[in-house]
C-alpha positions in Angstrom: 118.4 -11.2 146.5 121.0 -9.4 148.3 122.0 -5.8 147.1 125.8 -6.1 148.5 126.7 -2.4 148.6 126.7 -1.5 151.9 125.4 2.1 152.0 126.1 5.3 155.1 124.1 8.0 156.5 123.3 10.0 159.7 120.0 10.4 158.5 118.2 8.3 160.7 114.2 9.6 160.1 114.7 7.7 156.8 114.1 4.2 158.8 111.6 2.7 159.9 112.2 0.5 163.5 109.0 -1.7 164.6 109.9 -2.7 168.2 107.1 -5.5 168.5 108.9 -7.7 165.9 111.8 -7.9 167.3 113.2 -10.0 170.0 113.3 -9.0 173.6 116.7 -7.7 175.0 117.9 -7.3 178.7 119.6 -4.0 179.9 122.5 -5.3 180.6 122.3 -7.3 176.8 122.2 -3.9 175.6 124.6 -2.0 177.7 127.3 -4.5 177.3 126.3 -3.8 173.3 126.6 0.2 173.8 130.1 -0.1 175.3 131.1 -2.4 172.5 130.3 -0.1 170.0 131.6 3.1 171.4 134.8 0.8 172.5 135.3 -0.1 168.9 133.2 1.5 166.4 133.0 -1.3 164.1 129.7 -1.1 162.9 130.8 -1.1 159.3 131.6 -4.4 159.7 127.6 -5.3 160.9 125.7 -3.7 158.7 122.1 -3.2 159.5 119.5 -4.7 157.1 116.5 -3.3 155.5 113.7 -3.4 153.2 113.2 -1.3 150.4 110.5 0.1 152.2 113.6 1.0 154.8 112.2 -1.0 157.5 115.1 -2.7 159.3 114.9 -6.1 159.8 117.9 -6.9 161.8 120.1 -4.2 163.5 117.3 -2.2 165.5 120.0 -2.3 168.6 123.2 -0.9 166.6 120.7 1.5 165.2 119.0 3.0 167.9 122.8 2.8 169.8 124.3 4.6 166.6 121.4 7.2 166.5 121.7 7.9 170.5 125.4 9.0 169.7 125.1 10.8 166.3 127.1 7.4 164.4 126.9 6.9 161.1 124.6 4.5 160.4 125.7 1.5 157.5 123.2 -0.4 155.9 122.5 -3.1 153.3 119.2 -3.8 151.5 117.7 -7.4 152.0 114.9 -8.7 149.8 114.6 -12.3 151.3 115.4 -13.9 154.2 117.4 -16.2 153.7 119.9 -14.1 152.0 120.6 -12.5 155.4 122.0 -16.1 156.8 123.6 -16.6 153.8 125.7 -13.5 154.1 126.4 -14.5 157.8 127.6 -17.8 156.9 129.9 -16.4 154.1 131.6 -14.2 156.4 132.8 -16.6 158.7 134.0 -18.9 156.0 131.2 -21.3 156.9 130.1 -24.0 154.3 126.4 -23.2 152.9 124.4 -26.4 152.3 122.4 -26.2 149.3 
């Protein structure tokens, strides 16, 4: 179950970011993501997602890009998995099999 409200802070000690489950990046993967964001500042649009427990289970780049340059932060709770690639697909317009 998805919570859809997408929710804002600054307050970034409230998360909780485990870098050994997460995929690794490159530098230039993650630079080329920095300028985007400070280019465009549409991180509204890509929410991170989190656990109740506010642990953020997809996002932990725009996050720690956002935190570096004092960005507010939007978020949306996630309670199973597959509700994140159901979202994804819904926002391009893409048919969900069921």
């Amino acid at each position: 179950m998805v919570d859809s409200k997408i929710f804002k802070t600054q307050d970034y000690e409230q998360f909780v970011v485990y870098e050994e489950f997460h995929r690794p990046t490159t530098d230039k993967q993650l630079d080329k993501l920095e300028r985007k964001i400070l280019r465009e500042n549409k991180l509204q649009d890509w929410p991170i997602w989190i656990t109740e427990k506010m642990e953020i289970v997809d996002g932990r780049h725009r996050f720690s890009i956002a935190k570096k340059h004092n960005l507010v932060i939007y978020y949306i709770f996630q309670y199973e998995s597959k509700d994140y690639h159901s979202w994804i697909l819904k926002k391009f317009g893409m048919v969900i099999d069921k």
